[in-house]
C-alpha positions in Angstrom: 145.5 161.6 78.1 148.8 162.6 77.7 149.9 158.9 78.8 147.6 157.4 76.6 148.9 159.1 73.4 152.5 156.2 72.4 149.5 153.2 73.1 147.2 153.9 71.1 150.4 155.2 68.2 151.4 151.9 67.7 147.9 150.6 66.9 147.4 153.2 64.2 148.8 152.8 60.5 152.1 154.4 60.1 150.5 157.2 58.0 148.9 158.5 61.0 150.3 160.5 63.8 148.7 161.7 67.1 149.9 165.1 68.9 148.7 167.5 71.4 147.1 170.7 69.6 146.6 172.3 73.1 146.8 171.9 76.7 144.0 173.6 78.8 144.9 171.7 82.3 147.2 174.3 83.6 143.9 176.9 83.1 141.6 174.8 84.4 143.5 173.8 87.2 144.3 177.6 87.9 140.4 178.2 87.4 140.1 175.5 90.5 142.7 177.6 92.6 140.9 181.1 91.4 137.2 179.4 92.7 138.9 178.3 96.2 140.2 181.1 96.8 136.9 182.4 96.3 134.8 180.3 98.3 137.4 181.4 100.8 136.8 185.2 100.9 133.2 184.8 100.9 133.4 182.7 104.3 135.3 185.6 105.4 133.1 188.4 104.7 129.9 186.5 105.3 131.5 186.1 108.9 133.1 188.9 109.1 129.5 190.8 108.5 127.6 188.9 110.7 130.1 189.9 113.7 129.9 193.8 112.1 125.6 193.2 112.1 125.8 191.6 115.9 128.1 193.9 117.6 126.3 197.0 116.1 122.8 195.8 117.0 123.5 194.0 120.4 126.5 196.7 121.4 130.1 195.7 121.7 129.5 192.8 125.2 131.7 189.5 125.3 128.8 187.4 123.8 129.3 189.0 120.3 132.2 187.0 119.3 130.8 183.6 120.5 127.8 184.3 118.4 130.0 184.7 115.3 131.6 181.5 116.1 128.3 179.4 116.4 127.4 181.6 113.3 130.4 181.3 111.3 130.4 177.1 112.3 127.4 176.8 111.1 127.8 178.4 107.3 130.9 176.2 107.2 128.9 173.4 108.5 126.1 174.1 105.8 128.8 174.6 103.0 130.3 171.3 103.5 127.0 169.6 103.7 125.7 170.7 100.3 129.6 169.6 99.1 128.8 166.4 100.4 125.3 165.8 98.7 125.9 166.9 95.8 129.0 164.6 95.6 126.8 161.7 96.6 124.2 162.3 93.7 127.2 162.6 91.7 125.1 165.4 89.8 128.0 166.6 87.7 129.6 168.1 90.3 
């Protein structure tokens, strides 16, 4: 919008001036970094918690860590496939 502002200057009377009142894009882009970073953690701990749930209810064996892989693959998996279809209804997303 910034860019936009000197074009449409010169088509207005001379009376008339445009200026920025506010700039919200450095919030909303740290907003973006703040919701990442949150998606992030929550990967994390929901993997992080399903390794804790298996190892305590099968017992600490070499399979435990495998199973939190195929675990953990598939929330990622999941994650990225909602991303993806809610991008492709372009439902405000």
């Amino acid at each position: 919008m910034k860019a936009l502002i000197p074009g449409l200057q010169v088509q207005l009377p001379p009376a008339i001036t445009m200026h920025t009142l506010g700039d919200r894009t450095i919030t909303i882009r740290r907003s973006m970094e703040d919701v990442k970073f949150t998606l992030k953690l929550s990967l994390f701990l929901v993997i992080l918690v399903i390794f804790l749930f298996f190892a305590e209810f099968v017992g600490y064996h070499d399979s435990e860590p495998r199973v939190t892989v195929l675990v953990g693959g598939h929330v990622c998996r999941d994650v990225l496939g909602r991303l993806f279809a809610r991008q492709s209804f372009d439902d405000g997303f």
